[in-house]
Each structure stands twice: as structure tokens, then as C-alpha cells.
C-alpha positions in Angstrom: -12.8 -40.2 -155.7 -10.2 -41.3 -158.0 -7.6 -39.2 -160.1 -9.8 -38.9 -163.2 -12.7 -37.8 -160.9 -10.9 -35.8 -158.7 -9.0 -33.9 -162.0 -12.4 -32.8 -163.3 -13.9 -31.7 -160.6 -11.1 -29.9 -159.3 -9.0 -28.7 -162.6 -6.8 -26.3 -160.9 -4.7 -29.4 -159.8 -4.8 -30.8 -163.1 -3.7 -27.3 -165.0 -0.7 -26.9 -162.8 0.3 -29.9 -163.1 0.2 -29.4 -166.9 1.8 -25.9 -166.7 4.4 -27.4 -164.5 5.2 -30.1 -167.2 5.2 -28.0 -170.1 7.7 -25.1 -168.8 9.7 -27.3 -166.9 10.1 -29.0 -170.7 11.0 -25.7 -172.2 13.4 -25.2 -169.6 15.4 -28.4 -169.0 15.7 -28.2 -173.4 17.3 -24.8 -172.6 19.5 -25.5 -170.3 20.2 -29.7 -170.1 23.3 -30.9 -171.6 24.0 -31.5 -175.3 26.1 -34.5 -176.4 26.7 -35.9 -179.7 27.4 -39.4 -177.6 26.6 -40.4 -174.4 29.9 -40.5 -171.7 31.0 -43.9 -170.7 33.8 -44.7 -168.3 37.1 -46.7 -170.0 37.7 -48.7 -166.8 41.2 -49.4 -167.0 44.7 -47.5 -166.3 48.1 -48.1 -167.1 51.4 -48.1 -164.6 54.3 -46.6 -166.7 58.2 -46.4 -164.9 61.3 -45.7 -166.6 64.3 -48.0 -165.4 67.1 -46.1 -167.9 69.9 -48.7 -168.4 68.1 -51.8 -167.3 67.7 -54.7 -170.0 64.3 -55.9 -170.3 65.2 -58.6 -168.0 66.1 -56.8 -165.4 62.9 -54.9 -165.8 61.1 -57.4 -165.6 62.7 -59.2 -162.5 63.1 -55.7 -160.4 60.1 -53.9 -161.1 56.9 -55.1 -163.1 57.2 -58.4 -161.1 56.7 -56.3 -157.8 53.7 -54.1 -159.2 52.0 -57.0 -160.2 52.0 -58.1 -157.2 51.0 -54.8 -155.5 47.6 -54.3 -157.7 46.7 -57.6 -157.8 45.6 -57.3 -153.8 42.8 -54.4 -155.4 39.5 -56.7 -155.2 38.2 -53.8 -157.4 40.6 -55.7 -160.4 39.4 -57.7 -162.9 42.6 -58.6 -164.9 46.1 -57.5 -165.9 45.2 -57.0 -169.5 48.7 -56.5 -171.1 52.2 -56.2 -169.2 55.6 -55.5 -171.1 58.8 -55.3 -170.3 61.3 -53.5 -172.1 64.7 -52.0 -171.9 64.2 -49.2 -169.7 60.2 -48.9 -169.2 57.4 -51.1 -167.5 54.4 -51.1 -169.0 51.4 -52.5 -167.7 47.6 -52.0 -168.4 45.2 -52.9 -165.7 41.0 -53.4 -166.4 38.6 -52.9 -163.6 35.5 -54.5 -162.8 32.6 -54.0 -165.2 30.4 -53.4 -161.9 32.0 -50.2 -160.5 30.9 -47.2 -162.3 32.5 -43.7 -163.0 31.7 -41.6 -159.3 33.9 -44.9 -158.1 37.0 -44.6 -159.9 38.3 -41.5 -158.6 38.6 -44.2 -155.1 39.7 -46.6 -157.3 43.0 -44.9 -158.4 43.3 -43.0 -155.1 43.8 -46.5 -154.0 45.7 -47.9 -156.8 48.5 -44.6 -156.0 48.2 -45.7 -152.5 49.6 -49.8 -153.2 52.2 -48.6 -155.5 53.5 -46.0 -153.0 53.3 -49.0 -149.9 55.6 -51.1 -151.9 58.0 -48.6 -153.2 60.8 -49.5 -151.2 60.8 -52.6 -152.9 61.8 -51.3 -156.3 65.7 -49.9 -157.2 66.8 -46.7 -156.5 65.4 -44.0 -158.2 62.8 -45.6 -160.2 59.3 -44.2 -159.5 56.0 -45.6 -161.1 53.7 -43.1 -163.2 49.7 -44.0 -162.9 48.3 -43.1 -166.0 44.3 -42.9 -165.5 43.1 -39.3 -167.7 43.6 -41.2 -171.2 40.7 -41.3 -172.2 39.7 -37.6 -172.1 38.2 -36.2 -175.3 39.2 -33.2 -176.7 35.8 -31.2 -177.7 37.7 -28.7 -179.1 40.9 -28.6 -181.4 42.8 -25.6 -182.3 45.7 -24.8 -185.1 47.9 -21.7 -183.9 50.8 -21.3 -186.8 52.1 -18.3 -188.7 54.8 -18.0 -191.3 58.3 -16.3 -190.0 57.5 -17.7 -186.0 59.4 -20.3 -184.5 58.3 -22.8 -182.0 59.2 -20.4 -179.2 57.0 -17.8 -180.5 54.2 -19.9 -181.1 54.5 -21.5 -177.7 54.6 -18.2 -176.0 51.2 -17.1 -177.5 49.9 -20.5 -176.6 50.6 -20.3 -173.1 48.8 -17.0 -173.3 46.0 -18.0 -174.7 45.7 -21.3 -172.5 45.8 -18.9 -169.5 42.3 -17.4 -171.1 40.8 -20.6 -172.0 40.7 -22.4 -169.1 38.5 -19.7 -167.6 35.8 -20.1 -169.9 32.9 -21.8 -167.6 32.3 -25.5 -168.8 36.0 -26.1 -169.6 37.9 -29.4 -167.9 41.3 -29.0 -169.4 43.4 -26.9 -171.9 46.5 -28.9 -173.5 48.5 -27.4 -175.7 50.2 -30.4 -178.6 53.2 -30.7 -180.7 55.8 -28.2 -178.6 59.2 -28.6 -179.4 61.7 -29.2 -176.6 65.0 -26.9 -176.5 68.0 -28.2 -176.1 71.4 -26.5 -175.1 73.9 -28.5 -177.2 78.2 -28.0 -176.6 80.2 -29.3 -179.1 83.6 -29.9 -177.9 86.8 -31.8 -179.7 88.1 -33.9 -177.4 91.6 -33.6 -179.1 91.4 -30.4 -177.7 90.2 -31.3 -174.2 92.9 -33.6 -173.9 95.5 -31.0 -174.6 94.1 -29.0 -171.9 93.8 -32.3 -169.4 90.2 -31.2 -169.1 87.8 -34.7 -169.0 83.9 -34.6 -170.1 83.0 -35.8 -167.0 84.9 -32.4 -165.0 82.5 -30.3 -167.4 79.5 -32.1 -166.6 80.5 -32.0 -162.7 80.9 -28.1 -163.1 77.8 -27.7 -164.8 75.9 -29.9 -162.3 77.1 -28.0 -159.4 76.7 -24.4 -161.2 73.1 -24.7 -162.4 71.1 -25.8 -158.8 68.4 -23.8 -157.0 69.0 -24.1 -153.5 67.7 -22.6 -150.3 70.7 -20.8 -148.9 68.7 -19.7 -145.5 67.5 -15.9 -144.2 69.1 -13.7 -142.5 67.7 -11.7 -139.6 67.8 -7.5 -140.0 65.6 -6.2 -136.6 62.0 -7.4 -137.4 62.9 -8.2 -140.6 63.8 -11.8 -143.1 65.9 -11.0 -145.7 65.9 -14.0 -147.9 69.1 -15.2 -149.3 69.5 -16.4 -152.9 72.8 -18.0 -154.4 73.2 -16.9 -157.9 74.6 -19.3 -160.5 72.3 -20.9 -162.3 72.0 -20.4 -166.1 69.4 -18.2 -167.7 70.8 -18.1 -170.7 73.6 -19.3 -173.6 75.9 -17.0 -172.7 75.8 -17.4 -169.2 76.8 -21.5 -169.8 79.4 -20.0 -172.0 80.8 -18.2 -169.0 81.6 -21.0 -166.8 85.9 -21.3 -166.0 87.1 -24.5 -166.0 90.4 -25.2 -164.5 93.0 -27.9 -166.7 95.3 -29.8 -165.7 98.0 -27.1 -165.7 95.6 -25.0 -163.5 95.1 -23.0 -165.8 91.3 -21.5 -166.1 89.4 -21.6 -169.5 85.9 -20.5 -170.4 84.0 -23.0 -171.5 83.1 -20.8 -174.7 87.0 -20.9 -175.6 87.0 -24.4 -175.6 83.0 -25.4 -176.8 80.7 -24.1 -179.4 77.6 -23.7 -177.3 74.5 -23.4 -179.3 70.4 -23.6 -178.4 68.0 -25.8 -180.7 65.3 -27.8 -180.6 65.3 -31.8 -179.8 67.3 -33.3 -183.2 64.8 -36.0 -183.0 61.1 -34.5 -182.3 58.5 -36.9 -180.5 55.7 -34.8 -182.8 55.8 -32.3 -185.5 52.6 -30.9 -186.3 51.8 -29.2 -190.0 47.9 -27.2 -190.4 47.7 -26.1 -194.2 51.3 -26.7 -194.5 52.9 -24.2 -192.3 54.7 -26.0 -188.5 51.9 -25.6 -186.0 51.1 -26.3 -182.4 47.5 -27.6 -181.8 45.2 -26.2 -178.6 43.3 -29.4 -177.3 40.2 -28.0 -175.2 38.0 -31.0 -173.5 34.8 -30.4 -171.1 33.8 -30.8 -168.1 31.0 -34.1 -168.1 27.1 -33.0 -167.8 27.8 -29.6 -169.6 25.8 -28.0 -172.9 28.5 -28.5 -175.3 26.5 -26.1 -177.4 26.5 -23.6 -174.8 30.1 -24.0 -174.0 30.9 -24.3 -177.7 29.2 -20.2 -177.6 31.0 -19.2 -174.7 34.4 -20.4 -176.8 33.7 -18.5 -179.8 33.4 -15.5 -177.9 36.6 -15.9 -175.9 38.4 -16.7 -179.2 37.0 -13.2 -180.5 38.0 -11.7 -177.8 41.7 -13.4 -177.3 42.8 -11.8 -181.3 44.5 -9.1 -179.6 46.6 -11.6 -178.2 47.9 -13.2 -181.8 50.1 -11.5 -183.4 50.2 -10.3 -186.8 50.4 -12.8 -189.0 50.2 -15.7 -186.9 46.3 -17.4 -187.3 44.5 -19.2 -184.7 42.0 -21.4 -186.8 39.5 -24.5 -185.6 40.3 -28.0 -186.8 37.6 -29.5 -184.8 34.7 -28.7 -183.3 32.4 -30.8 -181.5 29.8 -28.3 -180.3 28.9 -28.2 -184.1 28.8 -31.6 -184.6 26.5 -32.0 -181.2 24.3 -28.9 -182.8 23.3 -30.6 -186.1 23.3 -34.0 -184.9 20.8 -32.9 -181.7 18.9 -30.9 -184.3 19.2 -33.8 -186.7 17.6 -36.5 -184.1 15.1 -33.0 -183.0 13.1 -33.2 -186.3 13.2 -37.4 -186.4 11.3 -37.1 -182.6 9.1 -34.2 -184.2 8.2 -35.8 -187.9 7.4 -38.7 -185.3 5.0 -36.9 -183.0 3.4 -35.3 -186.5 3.2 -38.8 -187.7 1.5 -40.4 -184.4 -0.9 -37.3 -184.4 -2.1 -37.9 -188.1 -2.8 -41.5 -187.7 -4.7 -40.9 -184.1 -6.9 -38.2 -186.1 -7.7 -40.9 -189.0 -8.1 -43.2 -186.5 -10.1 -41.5 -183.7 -11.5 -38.4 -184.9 -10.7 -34.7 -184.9 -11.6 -34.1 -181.1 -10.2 -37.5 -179.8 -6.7 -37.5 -181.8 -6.6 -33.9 -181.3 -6.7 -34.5 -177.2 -4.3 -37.7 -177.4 -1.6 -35.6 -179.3 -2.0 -32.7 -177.0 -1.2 -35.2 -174.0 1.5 -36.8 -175.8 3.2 -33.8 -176.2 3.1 -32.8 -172.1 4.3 -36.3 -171.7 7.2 -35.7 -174.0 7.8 -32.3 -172.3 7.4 -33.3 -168.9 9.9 -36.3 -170.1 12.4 -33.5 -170.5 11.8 -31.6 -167.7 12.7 -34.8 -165.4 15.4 -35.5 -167.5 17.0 -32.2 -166.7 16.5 -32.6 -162.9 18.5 -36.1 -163.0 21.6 -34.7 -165.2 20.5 -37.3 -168.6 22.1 -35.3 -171.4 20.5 -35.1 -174.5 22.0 -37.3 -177.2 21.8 -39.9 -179.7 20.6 -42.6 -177.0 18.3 -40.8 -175.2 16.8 -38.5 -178.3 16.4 -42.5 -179.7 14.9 -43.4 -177.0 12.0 -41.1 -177.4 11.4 -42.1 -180.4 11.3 -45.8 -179.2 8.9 -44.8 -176.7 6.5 -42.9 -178.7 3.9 -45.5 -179.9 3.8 -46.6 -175.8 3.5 -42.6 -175.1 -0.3 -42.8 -176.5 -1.3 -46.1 -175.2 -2.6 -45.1 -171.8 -4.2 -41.9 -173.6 -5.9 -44.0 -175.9 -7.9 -46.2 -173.2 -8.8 -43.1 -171.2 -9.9 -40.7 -174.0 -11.9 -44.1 -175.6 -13.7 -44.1 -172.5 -14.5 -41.0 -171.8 -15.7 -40.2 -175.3 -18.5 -43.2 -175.3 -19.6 -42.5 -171.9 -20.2 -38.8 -172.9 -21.7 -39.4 -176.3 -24.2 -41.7 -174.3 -25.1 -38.6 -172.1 -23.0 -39.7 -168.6 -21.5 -36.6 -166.4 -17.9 -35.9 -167.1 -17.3 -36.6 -163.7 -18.9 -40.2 -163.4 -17.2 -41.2 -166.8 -14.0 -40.0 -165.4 -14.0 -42.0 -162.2 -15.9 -45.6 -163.9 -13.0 -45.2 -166.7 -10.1 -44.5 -164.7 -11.1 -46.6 -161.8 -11.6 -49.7 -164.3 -8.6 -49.0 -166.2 -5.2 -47.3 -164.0 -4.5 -50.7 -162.5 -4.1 -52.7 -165.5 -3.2 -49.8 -167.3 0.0 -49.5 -164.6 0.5 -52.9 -165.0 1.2 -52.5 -169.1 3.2 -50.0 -168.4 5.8 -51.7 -166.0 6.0 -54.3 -168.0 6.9 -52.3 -171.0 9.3 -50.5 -168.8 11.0 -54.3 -167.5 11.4 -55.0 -171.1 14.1 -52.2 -171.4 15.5 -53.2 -168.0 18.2 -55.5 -169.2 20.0 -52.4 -170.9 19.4 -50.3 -167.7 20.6 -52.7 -165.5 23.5 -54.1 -167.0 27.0 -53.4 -165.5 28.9 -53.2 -168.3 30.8 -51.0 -171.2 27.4 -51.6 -173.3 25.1 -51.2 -170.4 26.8 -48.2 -169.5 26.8 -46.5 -173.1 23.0 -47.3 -173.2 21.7 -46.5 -169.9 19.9 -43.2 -170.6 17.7 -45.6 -172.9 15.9 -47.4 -169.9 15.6 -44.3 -168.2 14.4 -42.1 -170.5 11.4 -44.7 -171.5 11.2 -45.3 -168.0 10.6 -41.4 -167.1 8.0 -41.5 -170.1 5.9 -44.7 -169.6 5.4 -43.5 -166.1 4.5 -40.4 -167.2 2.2 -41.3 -169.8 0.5 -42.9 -167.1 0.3 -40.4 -165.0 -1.0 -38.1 -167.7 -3.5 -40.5 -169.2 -5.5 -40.8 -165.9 -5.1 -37.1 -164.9 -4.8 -34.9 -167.6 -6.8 -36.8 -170.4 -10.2 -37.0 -168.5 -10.3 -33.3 -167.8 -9.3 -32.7 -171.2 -12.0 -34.8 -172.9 -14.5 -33.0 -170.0 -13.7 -30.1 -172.0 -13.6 -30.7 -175.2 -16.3 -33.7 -175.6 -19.7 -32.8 -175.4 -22.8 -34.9 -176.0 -25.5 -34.4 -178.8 -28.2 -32.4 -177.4 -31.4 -34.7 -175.7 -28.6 -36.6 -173.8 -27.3 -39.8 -175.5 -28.3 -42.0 -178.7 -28.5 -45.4 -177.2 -26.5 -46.2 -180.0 -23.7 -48.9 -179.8 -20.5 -47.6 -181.2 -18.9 -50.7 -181.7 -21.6 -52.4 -183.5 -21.0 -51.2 -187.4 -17.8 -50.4 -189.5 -14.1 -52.0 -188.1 -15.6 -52.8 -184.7 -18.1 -54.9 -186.3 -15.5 -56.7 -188.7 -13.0 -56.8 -185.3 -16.0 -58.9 -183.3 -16.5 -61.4 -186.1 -13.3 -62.1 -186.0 -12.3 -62.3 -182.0 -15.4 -64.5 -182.4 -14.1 -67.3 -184.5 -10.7 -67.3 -182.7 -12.5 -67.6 -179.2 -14.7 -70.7 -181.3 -11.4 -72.1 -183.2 -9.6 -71.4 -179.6 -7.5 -74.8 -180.1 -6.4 -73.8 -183.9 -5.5 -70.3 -182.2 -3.4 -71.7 -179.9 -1.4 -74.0 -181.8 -1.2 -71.3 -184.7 0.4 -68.8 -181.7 3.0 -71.2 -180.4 3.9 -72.5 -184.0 4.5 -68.7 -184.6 6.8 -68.6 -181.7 8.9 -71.7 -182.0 9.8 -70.6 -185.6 10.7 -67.0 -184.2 12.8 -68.9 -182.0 14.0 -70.8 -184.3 15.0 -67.8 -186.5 16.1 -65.7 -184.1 20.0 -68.2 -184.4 20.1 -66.9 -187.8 19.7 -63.1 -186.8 23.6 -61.5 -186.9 24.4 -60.1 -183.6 26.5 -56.3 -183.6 26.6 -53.6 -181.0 26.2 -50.9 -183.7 25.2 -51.5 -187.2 27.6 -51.1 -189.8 
């Protein structure tokens, strides 16, 4: 007793399995992730350190000389792609090995951190490289906070308040707020005046050094008590620099307000300024954690912000400049009614092609193959995007292959009178083998894409396995499912069968006097096929090669 056999005569198997396939599809749809994109790892990182004073030279010689030569003992390294020197800052860029994959550079930096720190002591004082690895993070959501009247304090204030929130919204990796201002203390001092006094710049930087330090000045112990003592001094505020006595020359003691105009600003020379509708803004960067329904989390952010208004002040606005959950919603969609129209498309031509009962049964299978598809999907974390939606469309004329064979065999042996249950188990015993074997090799012919180590292989993986999880499971579902569907559904003209050959009038007969004169003309045929070939090799040079069209 085979599959097909053993599915008809004991459908209980048969309808869970179907069951199975068809919520589990409903399901993973609900609750897989949603991407516009599929995530791909940049494999590289960059080793930043600040040398202030040194010429590039010196740089050079003293410090990216001796990093090189710490990362370039990582086998996991495939090349220093760029290394600069300039006055003050290292720069170099490192690229990894096109064979390790994401859940392997988290290591890979661990032990990058771990080489720079073992050779430390061979760089100058002071100087400590920076590993920059989180570059490439992608921010899925973008926010404008600005108001007329606020400064950059004001609006950096709320922003911190509202990062607080943010980050607690399930789904969310990171909150980073943009285009903050840095305050500065500035004194401006005449140093015709200074010199009168016999006080030098470099006293007043000494005093101000030694005033503004936090320090652990010890505890003290009071019976069972620790009463923690802490040295005041430090400045918390403009007056409070303006306070500070300096003594001159003359020992005579000045405030440093008598002698300075002490005033707070921001940076003269921003590193960012950020405008939204014209007004000075500071921008809300939110990015997500990988695997998660942007969609979902895109819902869960639109709630939050609702409920973080009370937060915002009047008249200052918190508005969206970018949002990818949207984008991910009507592109899904978008690709959603391409796989549909497709599935309508394959139905209609099966129910030109084969009949109302037959096409009928092929579609139904073809759609608890594409629902199973997503079910499995779901289990093994492949998000729903452009790829992978792509790749169901790909995999759609393959989908009704197996079905076809089956449902073509069952439906002659039934018109001709045989029991469902012998037609199941002469059709699906003559045919799951080489059936299989179609399959695989449909599957190997995506392989390449799956297999492949690289950026591109990486960006297209979900391809293979998407029309990998399908192909099987058309397989599985066109010697399971179809059988017991055509046992139901199929049923012979009264007074058993006709004896008549369905393949001997209309196409099928047209069909067999052609395979006939190719099987008679089997030298022409040959020479005809590999002619055809050579001048699709030959053609093939001229074919322009591109990663994505234009």
C-alpha cells in the first residue's frame, strides 16, 4: 500500500494533513515577518582612533602600522579594503570573508576587540582604537520633533523623554535621536587684562581642572552605618564657573566673573543642523529588531506615538518623515495580488485545459501547497518579502506539475470504471519516483543561488528555499492529497467504463502524429535540438549581465 492508496482508503490522515496545511498557512501569514527587502549582512568594520596633534606621518608610523598588523592574524579576514592616515585619526576599513554569515560576526568582532586590546601597549599614550561594526543598521522609522519658540535644549529634553517610551515598544532594536546640538561654556577673557593681574591662561585652566572632578572621597563609619562622603565643587551651572577665585600675582583673589564674560552656547561650528518644513529640528531614528512584522511593529508605534502627545508640548509637533512599515504594507500587498492574479491565472488555463472537475482539483491542491509553503516558511523565520513573495511566483507553473500527473491518472482510470483505490496505488506507484526525481532537479536548478556564500547569495537565499519548501511539497501533496480528492470528486459514467481511448481524437491525436515523425526523423531531431543549443550558447555572450535590472 502506497501513499495514494493508503490516502483513500484511510482519509482521515489525508484531511489532517490538509487542515494542518491550510491553518498553519493562515497562521504563519498572520504572524511571519514582513519586509520590504530581505536582510543581508555588510561584512566589513572599520577601526577609527584619534591621535590629536600627530601629523599624518606620525599616524601612520605609530598607530595604523601596528593595527594592521594586529587584524591581519584574523583568518576570518579577507582584505584591508581602505586605510588612511590623517592628522590626528586612523582610519581603516576591514572586509570579511564572503563564507561567514551573520550568527558569526558577533565572534567575529568579539575577536577583532580582543587583537586590538592584546596589542595596545604597543600604541602612544592615551590613544585608544574605536571598532565601528553597527553601521549598517537601518532606521525603519524616522521622526521630525521641532516647534517654533524651542531651542535645542528644549527639544532635546522631550526627545530623551520620548526615547525612554520608544524603546519599549516590543520589536524595537534601537532608538537614536539625530542632529543635537552640543553646549559649550565659552569665557572670553582679554589678556591685556590678565596680564595686569599676573594671572596666566594656563593657571585658569589648572583651577578649573582641579575644581570640576568627581571623585570618590571614601565613607565614613557612624555604628552600623556608611555615610558616604561627597566633595562638592564641581560645576552645575554658569554661575557656579563664574564663582571660582583665582589668586594674581599680587595674591590678590579675583572671581573669575570679574575678570571673564562667561556665557553658554551651542558648538560655533555644528557637525549637523537639521531643518523639517523649515523650522531647526532634531530627527528620532527607530530601527528593528531582524525577523520581526515590520507591519506589526509599525501598529504598535502608532499607538505609542498616540499615546506619548501628552509628552509634547504645546506647540512643538512630532511628525513622521519615514516610514517603512508603510512601504513594507503596500509593497507585500503589492507582490500579494501578483501571487494571487497568478494562482487565478494557472486555475483558468488548468480548467480550459483539463476540465471543470480536474482543474478544479489541481487548483484546490495548488493552493494547500501554497499555504502549506507558508506555514513552513513561518516555522524557519523566512520573512515575507520581495524575494521570497518572487519566488512563489517563480515556482507556480512547477506547483501543478506533480498534480497534473496524479489527477491525469486518476481521472482515466476512473472514467474506465477502476476502484479509486487501485487507480490511486497503479498511478502513484508508477509515477512518485520519477515524479521525485523532477522535482529535485528543479529544486538543484535554484541551488546555485541557495548555496552561494556571498553578498548576492546572501540577499537571495530565501529564493532557493522557498521553491525548495514548495517543490517538495507539491510532491507531497500530489501523491497524497490529489488521489483522495479525485476519489471524491471523479465518478465514472454509470455501466462502469466506455472502453473508450481518451487520447485517441482531438490534441492527443494531433500530439501522437507528431511524437511519431520525430521518433521516425530521430536523426533530424537530434541535430535540430543540439543546433538549437549551440546557438543558445552562442547567444547567451550577447545577453547583458546586472544584479538588478535598471
Amino acid at each position: 500500500m502506497n501513499i495514494g492508496e493508503y490516502s483513500v482508503r484511510r482519509p482521515v490522515v489525508a484531511w489532517l494533513l490538509i487542515i494542518i496545511m491550510v491553518g498553519g498557512g493562515i497562521y504563519g501569514f498572520d504572524r511571519m515577518g514582513k519586509l520590504e527587502d530581505p536582510n543581508f549582512t555588510i561584512k566589513q568594520a572599520k577601526i577609527i582612533t584619534y591621535y590629536p596633534g600627530a601629523t599624518a606621518q606620525e599616524v601612520q608610523d605609530e598607530v595604523t602600522y601596528h593595527l594592521e598588523d594586529a587584524v591581519q592574524l584574523m583568518g576570518q579576514l579577507k582584505r584591508i579594503k581602505m586605510s588612511i592616515s590623517r592628522p590626528g585619526m586612523s582610519d581603516i576599513t576591514l572586509e570579511f570573508k564572503d563564507e561567514y554569515s551573520a550568527e558569526d560576526f558577533p565572534d567575529i568582532y568579539d575577536e577583532l576587540r580582543r587583537k586590538i586590546a592584546d596589542m595596545k601597549h604597543k600604541l602612544p599614550p592615551g590613544v585608544s582604537p574605536i571598532v565601528v561594526d553597527d553601521f549598517a543598521d537601518v532606521f525603519g522609522v524616522y521622526l521630525a520633533l521641532h516647534g517654533q519658540g524651542y531651542t535645542y535644549r528644549d527639544l532635546k529634553d522631550v526627545a530623551d523623554d520620548l526615547k525612554k517610551q520608544l524603546v519599549l515598544v516590543p520589536g524595537v532594536r534601537k532608538v537614536v535621536i539625530g542632529g543635537v546640538q552640543p553646549e559649550v561654556v565659552y569665557l572670553e577673557m582679554s589678556r591685556q587684562k590678565l596680564g595686569e593681574l599676573g594671572i596666566p591662561m594656563e593657571r585658569i585652566a589648572s583651577v578649573l581642572k582641579s575644581q570640576n572632578v568627581v571623585a570618590d572621597a571614601g565613607k565614613v563609619r557612624v555604628g552600623d552605618d556608611y555615610i558616604r562622603i561627597q566633595p562638592t565643587g564641581e560645576f552645575t551651572s554658569v554661575k557656579a564657573i563664574g564663582d571660582v577665585l583665582l589668586a594674581s600675582d599680587g595674591k590678590k583673589l579675583v572671581y573669575l566673573k570679574d575678570i571673564a564674560r562667561i556665557h553658554r552656547l551651542y558648538q560655533e561650528v555644528p557637525d549637523k543642523l537639521i531643518y523639517f518644513n523649515g523650522r531647526p529640528a532634531l530627527t528620532i531614528g527607530i530601527s528593528m529588531r531582524s525577523g520581526e512584522n515590520v507591519i506589526a511593529v509599525g501598529e504598535a508605534l502608532r499607538e505609542r506615538f498616540q499615546q506619548l502627545q501628552a509628552l509634547v508640548p504645546v506647540g512643538m509637533d512630532l511628525d513622521i518623515i519615514y516610514s517603512q512599515p508603510d512601504e513594507v504594507d503596500n509593497s507585500v500587498w503589492g507582490f500579494i495580488v501578483s501571487v494571487g492574479q497568478a494562482i487565478a491565472i494557472v486555475i483558468i488555463v488548468l480548467l480550459l485545459f483539463m476540465g471543470l472537475t480536474s482543474g478544479l482539483i489541481i487548483g484546490a491542491v495548488l493552493l494547500i501547497t501554497v499555504a502549506g509553503t507558508l506555514f513552513i516558511m513561518q516555522l524557519y523565520g523566512i520573512e515575507l518579502q520581495r524575494i521570497s513573495l518572487g519566488a512563489l511566483v517563480i515556482a507556480l507553473g512547477m506547483l501543478v506539475d506533480n498534480a497534473i500527473v496524479v489527477a491525469e491518472g486518476m481521472l482515466i482510470r476512473l472514467k474506465g470504471g477502476m476502484k479509486p483505490a487501485q487507480a490511486a496505488r497503479e498511478v502513484v506507484g508508477k509515477n512518485a519516483m520519477a515524479l521525485l526525481g523532477g522535482t529535485v532537479i528543479g529544486i538543484l536548478a535554484f541551488s546555485a543561488i541557495g548555496l552561494s556564500p556571498d553578498n548576492t547569495g546572501e540577499f537571495a537565499r530565501s529564493l532557493f528555499y522557498v521553491i525548495l519548501i514548495s517543490l517538495l511539497l507539491s510532491w507531497v501533496t500530489a501523491v497524497s492529497t490529489t488521489p483522495l480528492l479525485c476519489a471524491l470528486f471523479i465518478r465514472p459514467k454509470k455501466g462502469g467504463g466506455t472502453g473508450e481511448d481518451p487520447y485517441g481524437k482531438g490534441f492527443f491525436l494531433v500530439y501522437r502524429n507528431f511524437v511519431k515523425q520525430v521518433i521516425r526523423l530521430r536523426w533530424l531531431t537530434v541535430i535540430v535540438v543540439v543546433g538549437l543549443f549551440v546557438v543558445a550558447v552562442y547567444g547567451y555572450g550577447f545577453v547583458k549581465q546586472a544584479f538588478f535590472p535598471n
